[in-house]
N, C-alpha and C positions, 0 to 999 in steps of 0.2 A: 439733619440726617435724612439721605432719601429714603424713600418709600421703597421694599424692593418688589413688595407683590401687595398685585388688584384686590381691594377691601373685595369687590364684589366677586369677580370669577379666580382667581390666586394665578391672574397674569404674573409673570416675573419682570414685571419692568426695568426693574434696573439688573437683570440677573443676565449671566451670562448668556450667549446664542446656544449653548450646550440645554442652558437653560429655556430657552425659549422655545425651542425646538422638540423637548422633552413634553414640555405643557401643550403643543397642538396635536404630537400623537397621540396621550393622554385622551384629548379631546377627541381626536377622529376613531380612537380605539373603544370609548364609551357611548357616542352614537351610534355604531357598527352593536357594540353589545344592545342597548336600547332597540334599534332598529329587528336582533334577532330577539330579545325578550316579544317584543311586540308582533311577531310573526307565531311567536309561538301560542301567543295570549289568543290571537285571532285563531289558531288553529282549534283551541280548547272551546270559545266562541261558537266557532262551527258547528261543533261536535253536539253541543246544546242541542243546536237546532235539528241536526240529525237525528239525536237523540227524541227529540221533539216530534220530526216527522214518524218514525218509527212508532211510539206510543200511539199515536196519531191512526197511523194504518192496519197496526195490528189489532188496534180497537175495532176499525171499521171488518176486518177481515174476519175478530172472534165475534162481533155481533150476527154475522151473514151465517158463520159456518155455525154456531152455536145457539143463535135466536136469544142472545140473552143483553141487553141495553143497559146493563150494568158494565159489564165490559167496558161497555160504547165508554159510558159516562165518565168511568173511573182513568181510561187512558185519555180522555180529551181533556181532565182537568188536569192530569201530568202531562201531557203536551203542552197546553196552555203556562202552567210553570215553567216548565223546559224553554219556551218561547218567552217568558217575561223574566228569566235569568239572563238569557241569552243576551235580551235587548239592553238590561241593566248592568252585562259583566263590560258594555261599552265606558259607562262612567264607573264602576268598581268589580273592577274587573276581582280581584281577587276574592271577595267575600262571596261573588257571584259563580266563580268558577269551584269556590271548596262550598258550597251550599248547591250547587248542581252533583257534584262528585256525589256530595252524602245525600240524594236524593234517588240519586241514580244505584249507585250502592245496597240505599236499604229496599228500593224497589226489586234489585235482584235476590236479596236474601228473602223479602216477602215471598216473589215468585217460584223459589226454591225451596221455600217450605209450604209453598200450598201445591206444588207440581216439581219433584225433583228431577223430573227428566228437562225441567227449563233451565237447570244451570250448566249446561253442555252444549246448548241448542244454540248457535251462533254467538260462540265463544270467541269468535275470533274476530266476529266484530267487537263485541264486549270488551276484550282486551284493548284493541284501539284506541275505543272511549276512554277509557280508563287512563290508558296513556294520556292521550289528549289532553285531558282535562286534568291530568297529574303534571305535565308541563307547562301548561295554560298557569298552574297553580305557582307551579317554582318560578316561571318569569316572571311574574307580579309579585311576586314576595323580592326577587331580588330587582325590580324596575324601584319597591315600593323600598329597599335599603340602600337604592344607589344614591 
């Protein structure tokens, strides 16, 4: 009896052209999807790193206007996270992108219980992030069930 499909990839070899034909748009339709999971991952990626600069300059900005190097300290070692998620959501992206989310997350609710006029104060970037790194999170949860 022949074989009718690939032990390895579930070619149809002995199956019909209906068949055959079915199996590479299959194929060209799930690198298309991979291709946009993976656009989006880098997009959440980014967002890290923005994330990253941000902590970064609003340290250097409250150290200057406030004189206080606590600031400085406390957002350069969330930079420095922000920038070693980022680098590491390269090889795990997903653990990388929902442990940036919840880092970023709780730093907003910190900052809105020590200063509540900071949870309205560039809201609209915040949102972004948020998206960002919430899509970032859904493509790699489904790159990681395909």
């Amino acid at each position: 009896m022949e074989q009718k499909y690939c032990n390895d990839c579930g070619y149809p070899e002995g199956g019909t052209e209906q068949e055959q034909s079915g199996f590479h748009a299959r194929q060209v339709m799930k690198k298309r999807g991979q291709a946009e999971a993976s656009s989006q991952i880098k997009k959440g990626r980014n967002s890290l790193f923005v994330v990253a600069a941000i902590a970064f300059l609003s340290g250097i900005y409250y150290f200057f206007k406030l004189d206080d190097s606590s600031i400085l300290i406390v957002n350069s070692i969330l930079a420095i996270c922000y920038l070693l998620l980022g680098f590491w959501s390269q090889k795990r992206p997903l653990v990388a992108l929902i442990l940036g989310l919840l880092v970023y997350l709780t730093t907003l609710v910190l900052n809105g219980l020590i200063e509540p006029e900071t949870i309205y104060k560039g809201i609209l970037i915040k949102v972004f992030i948020i998206v960002y790194l919430s899509k970032g999170i859904n493509s790699a949860l489904q790159l990681r069930n395909a």
